[in-house]
N, C-alpha and C positions, 0 to 999 in steps of 0.2 A: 504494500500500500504506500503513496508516494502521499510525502509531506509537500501541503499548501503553503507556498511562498510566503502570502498575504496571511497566515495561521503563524509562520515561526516570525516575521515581522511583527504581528501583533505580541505574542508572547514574550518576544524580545526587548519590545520598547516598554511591557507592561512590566518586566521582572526589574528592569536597569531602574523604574520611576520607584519602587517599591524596596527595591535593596537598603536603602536608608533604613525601614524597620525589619531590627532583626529578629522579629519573629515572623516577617516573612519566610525568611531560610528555613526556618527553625520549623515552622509549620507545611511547607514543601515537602521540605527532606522526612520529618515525623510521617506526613501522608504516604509517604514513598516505600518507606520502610515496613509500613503497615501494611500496607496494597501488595507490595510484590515483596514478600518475604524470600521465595527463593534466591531472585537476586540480589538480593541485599546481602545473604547467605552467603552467596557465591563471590561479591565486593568485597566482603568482610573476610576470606579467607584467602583474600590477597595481600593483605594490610603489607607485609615486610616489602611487595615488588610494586605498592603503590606511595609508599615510604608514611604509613600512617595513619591514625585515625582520623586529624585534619583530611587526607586525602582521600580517605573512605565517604567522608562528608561532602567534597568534593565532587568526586565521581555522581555521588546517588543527587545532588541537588541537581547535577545535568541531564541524569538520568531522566530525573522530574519534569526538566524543562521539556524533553524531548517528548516524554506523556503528553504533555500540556502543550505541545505542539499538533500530534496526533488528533487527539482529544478537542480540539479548537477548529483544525480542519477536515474533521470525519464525524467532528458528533458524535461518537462517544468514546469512552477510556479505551487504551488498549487491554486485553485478553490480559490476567493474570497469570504471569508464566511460570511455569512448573520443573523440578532440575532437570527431566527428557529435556524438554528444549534445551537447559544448557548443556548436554553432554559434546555437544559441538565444541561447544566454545570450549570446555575443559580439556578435549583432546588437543586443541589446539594452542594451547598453554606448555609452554616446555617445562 
């Protein structure tokens, strides 16, 4: 499914006006974590090659964005995804 230009533009100019309150992030990244457990699971047992929990926090607020990109231009959340879908990703993990 391709992301709507005018979806990651709105989301982008809506996150940058927003960043000032930090519980923006804070409530993001919480939803994010909540929503897709497995990958949060699967971020979270990178920490050493992501250099941290800063970075874990990181990762998953982009993660978010990218939701809420989806999500803006398809009308509704993406699918909750389960570790079968990451087994890709993990073989491809040295």
């Amino acid at each position: 499914m391709a992301l709507k230009k005018d979806a990651v533009t709105a989301v982008i100019a809506e996150a940058g006006t927003k960043m000032s309150d930090p519980n923006y992030s804070a409530v993001l990244v919480g939803g994010f974590v909540q929503g897709q457990p497995a990958i949060t699971q699967f971020v979270s047992a990178h920490d050493q090659e992501l250099g941290g929990a800063d970075a874990i926090v990181n990762v998953i607020f982009h993660a978010a964005l990218i939701g809420l990109f989806y999500q803006r231009g398809n009308g509704r959340s993406p699918r909750i995804a389960s570790f079968e879908d990451l087994t890709g990703c993990r073989a491809a993990t040295p």
